[in-house]
C-alpha positions as CSV (number, residue, x, y, z in Angstrom):
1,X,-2.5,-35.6,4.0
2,X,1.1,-36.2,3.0
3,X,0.7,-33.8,0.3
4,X,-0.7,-31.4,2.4
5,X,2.7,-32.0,4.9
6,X,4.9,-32.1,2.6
7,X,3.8,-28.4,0.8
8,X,4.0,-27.4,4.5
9,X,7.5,-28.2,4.9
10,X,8.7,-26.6,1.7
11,X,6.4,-23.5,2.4
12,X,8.6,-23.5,5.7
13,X,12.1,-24.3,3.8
14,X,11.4,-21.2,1.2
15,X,10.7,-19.3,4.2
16,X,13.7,-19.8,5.8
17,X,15.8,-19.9,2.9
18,X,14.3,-16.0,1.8
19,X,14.7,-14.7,5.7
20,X,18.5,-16.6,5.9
21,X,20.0,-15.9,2.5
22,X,23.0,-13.5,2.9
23,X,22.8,-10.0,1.3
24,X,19.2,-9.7,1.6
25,X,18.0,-6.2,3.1
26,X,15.2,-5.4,5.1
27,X,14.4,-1.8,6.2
28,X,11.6,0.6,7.9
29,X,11.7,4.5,7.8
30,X,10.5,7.9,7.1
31,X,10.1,10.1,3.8
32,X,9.6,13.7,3.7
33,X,7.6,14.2,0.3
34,X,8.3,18.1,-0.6
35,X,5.1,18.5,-2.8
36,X,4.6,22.9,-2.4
37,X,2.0,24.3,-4.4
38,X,-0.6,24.1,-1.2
39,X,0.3,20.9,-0.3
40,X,3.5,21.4,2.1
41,X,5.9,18.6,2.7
42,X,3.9,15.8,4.6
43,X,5.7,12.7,6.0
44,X,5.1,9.2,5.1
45,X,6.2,6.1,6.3
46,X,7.8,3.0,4.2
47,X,9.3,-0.6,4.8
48,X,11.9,-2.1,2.0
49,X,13.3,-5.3,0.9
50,X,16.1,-6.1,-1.1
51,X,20.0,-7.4,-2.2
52,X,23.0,-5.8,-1.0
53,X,25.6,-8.6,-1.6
54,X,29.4,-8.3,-0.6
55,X,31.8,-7.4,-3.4
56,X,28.8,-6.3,-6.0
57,X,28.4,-2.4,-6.3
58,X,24.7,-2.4,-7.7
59,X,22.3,-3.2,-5.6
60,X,18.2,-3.0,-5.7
61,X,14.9,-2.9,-3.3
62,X,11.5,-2.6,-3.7
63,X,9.3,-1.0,-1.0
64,X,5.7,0.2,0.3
65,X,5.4,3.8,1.1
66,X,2.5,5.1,3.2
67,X,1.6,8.8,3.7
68,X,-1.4,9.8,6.5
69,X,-3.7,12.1,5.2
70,X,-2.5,15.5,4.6
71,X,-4.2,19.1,4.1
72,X,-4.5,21.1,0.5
73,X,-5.2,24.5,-0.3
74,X,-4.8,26.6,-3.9
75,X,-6.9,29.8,-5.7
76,X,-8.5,29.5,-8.8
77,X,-12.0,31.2,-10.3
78,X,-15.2,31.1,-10.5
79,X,-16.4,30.0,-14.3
80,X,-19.1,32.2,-14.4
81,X,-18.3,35.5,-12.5
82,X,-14.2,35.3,-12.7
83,X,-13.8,36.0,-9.1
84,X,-11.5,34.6,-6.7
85,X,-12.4,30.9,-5.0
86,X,-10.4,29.0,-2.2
87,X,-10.4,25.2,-2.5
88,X,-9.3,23.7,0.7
89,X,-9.6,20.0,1.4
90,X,-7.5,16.5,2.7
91,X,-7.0,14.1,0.9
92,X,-7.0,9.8,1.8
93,X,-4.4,8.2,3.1
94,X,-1.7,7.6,-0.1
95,X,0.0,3.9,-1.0
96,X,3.1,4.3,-3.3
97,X,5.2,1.5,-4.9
98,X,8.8,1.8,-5.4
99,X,11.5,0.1,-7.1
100,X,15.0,1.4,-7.2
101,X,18.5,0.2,-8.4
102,X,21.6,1.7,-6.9
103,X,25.1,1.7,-7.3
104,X,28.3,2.0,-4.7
105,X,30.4,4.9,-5.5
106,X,33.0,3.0,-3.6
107,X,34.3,-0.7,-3.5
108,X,31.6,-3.2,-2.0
109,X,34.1,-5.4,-0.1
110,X,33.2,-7.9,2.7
111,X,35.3,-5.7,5.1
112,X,32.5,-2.8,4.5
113,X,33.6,1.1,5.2
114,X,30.9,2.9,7.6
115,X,30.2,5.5,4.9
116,X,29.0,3.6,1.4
117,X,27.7,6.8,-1.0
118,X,25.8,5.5,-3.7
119,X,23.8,6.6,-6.9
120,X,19.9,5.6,-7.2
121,X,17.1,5.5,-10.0
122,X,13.9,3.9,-10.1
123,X,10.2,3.9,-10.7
124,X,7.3,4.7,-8.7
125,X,3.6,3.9,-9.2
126,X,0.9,5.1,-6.6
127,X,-1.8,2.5,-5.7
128,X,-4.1,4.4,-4.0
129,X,-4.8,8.1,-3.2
130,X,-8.1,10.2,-3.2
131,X,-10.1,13.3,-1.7
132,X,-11.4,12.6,1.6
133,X,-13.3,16.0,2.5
134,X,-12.9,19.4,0.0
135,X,-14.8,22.8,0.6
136,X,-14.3,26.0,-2.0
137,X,-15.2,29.3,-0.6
138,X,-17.7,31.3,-1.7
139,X,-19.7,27.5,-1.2
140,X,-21.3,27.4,-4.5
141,X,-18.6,28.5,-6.7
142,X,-18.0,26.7,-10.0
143,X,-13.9,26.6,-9.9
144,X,-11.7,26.9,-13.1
145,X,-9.4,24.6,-11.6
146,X,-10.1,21.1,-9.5
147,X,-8.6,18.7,-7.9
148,X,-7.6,15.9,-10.3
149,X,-7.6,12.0,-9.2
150,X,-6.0,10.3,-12.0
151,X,-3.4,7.6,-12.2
152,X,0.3,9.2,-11.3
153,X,3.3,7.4,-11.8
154,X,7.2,8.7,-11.7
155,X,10.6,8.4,-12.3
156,X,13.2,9.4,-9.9
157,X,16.7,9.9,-9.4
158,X,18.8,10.5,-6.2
159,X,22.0,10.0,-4.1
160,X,22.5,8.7,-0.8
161,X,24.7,7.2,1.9
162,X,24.3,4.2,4.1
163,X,26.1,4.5,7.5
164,X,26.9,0.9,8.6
165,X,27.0,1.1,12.1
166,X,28.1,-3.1,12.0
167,X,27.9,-6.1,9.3
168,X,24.8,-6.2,9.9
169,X,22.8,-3.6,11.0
170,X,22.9,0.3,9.7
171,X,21.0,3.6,8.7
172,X,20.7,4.5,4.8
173,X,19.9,8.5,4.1
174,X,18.8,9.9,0.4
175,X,17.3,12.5,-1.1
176,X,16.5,13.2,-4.8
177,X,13.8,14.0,-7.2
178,X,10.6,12.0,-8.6
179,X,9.1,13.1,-12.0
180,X,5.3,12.1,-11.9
181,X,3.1,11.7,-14.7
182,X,-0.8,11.4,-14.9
183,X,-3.3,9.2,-17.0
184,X,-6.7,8.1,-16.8
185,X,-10.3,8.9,-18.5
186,X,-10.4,12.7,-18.7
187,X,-12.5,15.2,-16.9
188,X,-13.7,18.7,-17.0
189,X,-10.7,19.9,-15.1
190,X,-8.2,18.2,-18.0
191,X,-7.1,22.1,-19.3
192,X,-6.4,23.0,-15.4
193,X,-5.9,20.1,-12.8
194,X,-4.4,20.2,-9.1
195,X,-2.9,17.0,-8.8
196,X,-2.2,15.8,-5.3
197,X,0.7,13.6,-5.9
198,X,3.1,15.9,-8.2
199,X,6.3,16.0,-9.4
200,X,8.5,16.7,-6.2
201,X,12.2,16.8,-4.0
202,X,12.7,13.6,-1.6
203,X,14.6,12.9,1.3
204,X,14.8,10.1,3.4
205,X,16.2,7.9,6.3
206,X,15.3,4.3,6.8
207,X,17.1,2.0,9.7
208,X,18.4,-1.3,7.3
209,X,19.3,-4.6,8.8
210,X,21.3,-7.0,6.0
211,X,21.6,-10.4,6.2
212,X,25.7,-11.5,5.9
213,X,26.9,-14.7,6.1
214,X,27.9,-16.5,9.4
Protein backbone atom coordinates (compact mmCIF):
# COMPACT_ATOMS: atom_id res chain seq x y z
CA UNK A 1 0.00 0.00 0.00
CA UNK A 2 2.78 2.55 0.71
CA UNK A 3 4.28 1.59 -2.56
CA UNK A 4 1.25 1.99 -4.19
CA UNK A 5 0.99 5.84 -2.43
CA UNK A 6 4.13 6.67 -2.86
CA UNK A 7 4.22 5.92 -7.01
CA UNK A 8 0.98 8.07 -6.64
CA UNK A 9 2.57 10.95 -5.37
CA UNK A 10 5.50 10.97 -7.78
CA UNK A 11 3.07 10.19 -10.79
CA UNK A 12 1.38 13.53 -9.43
CA UNK A 13 4.97 15.46 -8.88
CA UNK A 14 6.11 14.53 -12.66
CA UNK A 15 2.78 15.79 -13.57
CA UNK A 16 3.06 18.93 -12.17
CA UNK A 17 6.56 19.40 -12.79
CA UNK A 18 5.77 18.68 -17.02
CA UNK A 19 2.51 21.09 -16.88
CA UNK A 20 4.69 23.89 -14.60
CA UNK A 21 8.11 23.86 -16.20
CA UNK A 22 8.76 27.28 -17.92
CA UNK A 23 9.20 27.32 -21.75
CA UNK A 24 7.04 24.48 -22.37
CA UNK A 25 4.37 25.12 -25.27
CA UNK A 26 1.09 23.81 -25.65
CA UNK A 27 -1.03 24.58 -28.78
CA UNK A 28 -4.41 23.60 -30.76
CA UNK A 29 -5.20 24.72 -34.50
CA UNK A 30 -6.04 24.26 -38.02
CA UNK A 31 -4.02 23.07 -41.19
CA UNK A 32 -4.98 23.56 -44.67
CA UNK A 33 -3.34 20.54 -46.54
CA UNK A 34 -3.17 21.73 -50.34
CA UNK A 35 -3.06 18.15 -51.88
CA UNK A 36 -4.68 19.06 -55.92
CA UNK A 37 -4.66 16.37 -58.24
CA UNK A 38 -8.62 15.50 -57.32
CA UNK A 39 -8.10 15.87 -53.91
CA UNK A 40 -8.59 19.72 -53.14
CA UNK A 41 -7.15 21.31 -50.07
CA UNK A 42 -9.13 19.66 -47.07
CA UNK A 43 -8.73 20.99 -43.40
CA UNK A 44 -7.49 19.14 -40.56
CA UNK A 45 -7.11 19.77 -37.11
CA UNK A 46 -3.92 19.36 -34.70
CA UNK A 47 -2.83 19.92 -30.97
CA UNK A 48 1.19 20.46 -30.18
CA UNK A 49 3.58 20.35 -27.42
CA UNK A 50 6.81 21.58 -27.01
CA UNK A 51 10.03 24.09 -25.66
CA UNK A 52 10.28 27.62 -26.42
CA UNK A 53 12.69 28.75 -23.71
CA UNK A 54 13.75 32.57 -23.21
CA UNK A 55 17.06 33.55 -24.67
CA UNK A 56 17.40 30.15 -26.94
CA UNK A 57 16.61 30.76 -30.75
CA UNK A 58 15.85 26.98 -31.69
CA UNK A 59 13.11 25.67 -30.49
CA UNK A 60 10.99 22.13 -31.19
CA UNK A 61 7.32 20.49 -30.87
CA UNK A 62 5.89 17.44 -31.69
CA UNK A 63 2.14 17.18 -32.62
CA UNK A 64 -1.04 15.02 -33.71
CA UNK A 65 -2.75 16.13 -36.83
CA UNK A 66 -6.26 14.97 -37.66
CA UNK A 67 -7.97 15.50 -41.09
CA UNK A 68 -12.02 14.37 -41.46
CA UNK A 69 -12.71 12.47 -44.28
CA UNK A 70 -12.37 14.19 -47.54
CA UNK A 71 -13.62 13.47 -51.32
CA UNK A 72 -11.25 12.17 -54.41
CA UNK A 73 -11.75 12.15 -57.87
CA UNK A 74 -9.01 11.41 -61.07
CA UNK A 75 -9.40 9.65 -64.84
CA UNK A 76 -7.58 6.82 -65.78
CA UNK A 77 -8.45 3.68 -68.36
CA UNK A 78 -9.93 0.82 -68.67
CA UNK A 79 -7.09 -2.26 -69.11
CA UNK A 80 -8.96 -3.97 -71.53
CA UNK A 81 -10.85 -1.57 -73.92
CA UNK A 82 -8.55 1.78 -73.22
CA UNK A 83 -11.48 3.91 -72.61
CA UNK A 84 -11.98 6.60 -70.21
CA UNK A 85 -13.03 5.60 -66.34
CA UNK A 86 -13.90 8.05 -63.39
CA UNK A 87 -12.72 6.84 -59.97
CA UNK A 88 -14.49 8.82 -57.37
CA UNK A 89 -14.40 7.89 -53.67
CA UNK A 90 -13.54 9.30 -49.77
CA UNK A 91 -11.19 8.31 -47.98
CA UNK A 92 -11.04 7.51 -43.70
CA UNK A 93 -10.35 9.91 -41.47
CA UNK A 94 -6.16 10.58 -41.60
CA UNK A 95 -3.71 10.64 -38.29
CA UNK A 96 -0.35 12.31 -39.08
CA UNK A 97 2.63 12.66 -36.71
CA UNK A 98 4.89 15.57 -36.78
CA UNK A 99 8.06 16.68 -35.33
CA UNK A 100 9.65 19.99 -36.18
CA UNK A 101 12.71 22.10 -35.10
CA UNK A 102 12.67 25.81 -35.54
CA UNK A 103 14.78 28.59 -35.24
CA UNK A 104 14.19 32.53 -34.31
CA UNK A 105 15.25 34.81 -37.08
CA UNK A 106 15.44 37.36 -34.29
CA UNK A 107 16.85 37.48 -30.70
CA UNK A 108 14.81 35.18 -28.17
CA UNK A 109 14.98 37.57 -25.14
CA UNK A 110 12.79 37.39 -21.97
CA UNK A 111 11.43 40.88 -22.94
CA UNK A 112 9.82 39.02 -26.25
CA UNK A 113 8.85 41.26 -29.48
CA UNK A 114 5.10 40.55 -30.68
CA UNK A 115 6.39 39.47 -34.09
CA UNK A 116 9.14 36.31 -33.67
CA UNK A 117 9.70 35.02 -37.66
CA UNK A 118 11.25 31.86 -37.52
CA UNK A 119 12.66 28.98 -39.95
CA UNK A 120 11.11 25.29 -39.53
CA UNK A 121 12.05 21.66 -40.71
CA UNK A 122 10.88 18.38 -39.61
CA UNK A 123 9.50 14.97 -40.28
CA UNK A 124 6.13 13.63 -40.69
CA UNK A 125 4.92 10.05 -40.55
CA UNK A 126 1.05 9.25 -41.19
CA UNK A 127 -0.44 6.67 -38.73
CA UNK A 128 -3.48 5.94 -40.22
CA UNK A 129 -5.34 6.70 -43.54
CA UNK A 130 -7.50 4.47 -45.92
CA UNK A 131 -10.46 4.24 -48.51
CA UNK A 132 -13.70 4.49 -46.87
CA UNK A 133 -16.20 4.21 -50.05
CA UNK A 134 -14.70 4.29 -54.01
CA UNK A 135 -16.94 3.85 -57.20
CA UNK A 136 -15.33 4.00 -60.99
CA UNK A 137 -17.68 4.74 -63.76
CA UNK A 138 -18.53 2.69 -66.20
CA UNK A 139 -19.04 0.12 -62.77
CA UNK A 140 -17.13 -2.72 -63.96
CA UNK A 141 -14.19 -1.07 -65.40
CA UNK A 142 -10.73 -2.58 -64.82
CA UNK A 143 -8.66 0.97 -64.13
CA UNK A 144 -5.04 1.49 -65.21
CA UNK A 145 -4.50 3.52 -62.27
CA UNK A 146 -5.80 2.86 -58.42
CA UNK A 147 -5.85 4.19 -55.44
CA UNK A 148 -2.67 3.21 -53.52
CA UNK A 149 -2.76 2.68 -49.52
CA UNK A 150 0.76 2.33 -48.69
CA UNK A 151 2.98 3.75 -45.87
CA UNK A 152 3.71 7.73 -46.62
CA UNK A 153 6.09 9.60 -44.79
CA UNK A 154 7.67 13.26 -45.48
CA UNK A 155 10.00 15.77 -44.96
CA UNK A 156 9.13 19.39 -44.77
CA UNK A 157 10.34 22.71 -44.64
CA UNK A 158 8.63 26.07 -43.92
CA UNK A 159 8.62 29.69 -42.39
CA UNK A 160 6.49 31.20 -39.96
CA UNK A 161 5.64 33.86 -37.38
CA UNK A 162 4.33 33.71 -33.94
CA UNK A 163 2.38 36.86 -32.79
CA UNK A 164 2.66 37.06 -28.95
CA UNK A 165 -0.21 38.81 -27.96
CA UNK A 166 1.39 38.48 -23.96
CA UNK A 167 4.32 36.32 -22.07
CA UNK A 168 2.14 33.90 -22.16
CA UNK A 169 -0.35 33.37 -24.54
CA UNK A 170 -0.15 34.02 -28.58
CA UNK A 171 -1.01 32.84 -32.24
CA UNK A 172 1.87 30.99 -34.42
CA UNK A 173 1.10 31.08 -38.48
CA UNK A 174 3.31 28.95 -41.12
CA UNK A 175 3.16 27.72 -44.22
CA UNK A 176 5.66 25.52 -46.28
CA UNK A 177 6.06 22.35 -48.06
CA UNK A 178 6.08 18.43 -47.15
CA UNK A 179 7.92 15.96 -49.41
CA UNK A 180 6.04 12.49 -48.95
CA UNK A 181 7.40 9.28 -49.79
CA UNK A 182 5.66 5.73 -50.00
CA UNK A 183 6.60 2.10 -49.01
CA UNK A 184 4.99 -1.02 -48.32
CA UNK A 185 4.36 -4.62 -50.10
CA UNK A 186 3.61 -3.80 -53.73
CA UNK A 187 0.39 -4.06 -55.68
CA UNK A 188 -0.92 -4.22 -59.08
CA UNK A 189 -1.18 -0.47 -59.22
CA UNK A 190 2.84 -0.12 -58.34
CA UNK A 191 3.56 1.35 -62.27
CA UNK A 192 0.52 3.96 -61.72
CA UNK A 193 -0.74 4.73 -58.10
CA UNK A 194 -3.03 7.65 -56.71
CA UNK A 195 -1.82 8.24 -53.49
CA UNK A 196 -4.04 10.05 -51.13
CA UNK A 197 -1.54 11.72 -48.93
CA UNK A 198 1.02 13.35 -51.46
CA UNK A 199 3.68 15.54 -51.60
CA UNK A 200 1.93 19.03 -50.90
CA UNK A 201 1.99 23.18 -49.83
CA UNK A 202 0.97 23.81 -45.97
CA UNK A 203 -0.30 26.54 -44.11
CA UNK A 204 -1.29 26.97 -40.83
CA UNK A 205 -2.47 28.82 -37.59
CA UNK A 206 -2.54 27.30 -34.17
CA UNK A 207 -3.47 29.48 -30.84
CA UNK A 208 -0.01 28.65 -28.39
CA UNK A 209 -0.02 29.15 -24.68
CA UNK A 210 3.86 29.01 -23.14
CA UNK A 211 4.54 28.39 -19.92
CA UNK A 212 7.20 31.49 -18.48
CA UNK A 213 8.43 31.70 -15.25
CA UNK A 214 6.62 33.54 -12.34
Amino acid sequence: MALLISSGISAQYKKASFFGKSGRTYEVGSQMYMFGDGKGSPMGFKVGFGRDQDGKRFFSSWEIQYIPSYKYSYTTTDYYSNKPVTVNGTTKSTWVYALNYSFHLLKNEEEQRMVMPFVSAGINSVLSKGVKTETSDPEYANPVKGTSDKFTAGIGGGLGAIINLSPRYGFKLQGGYNYQFTMGISNQYDDNPYNLYTSHPYASVTFRLRLVSE
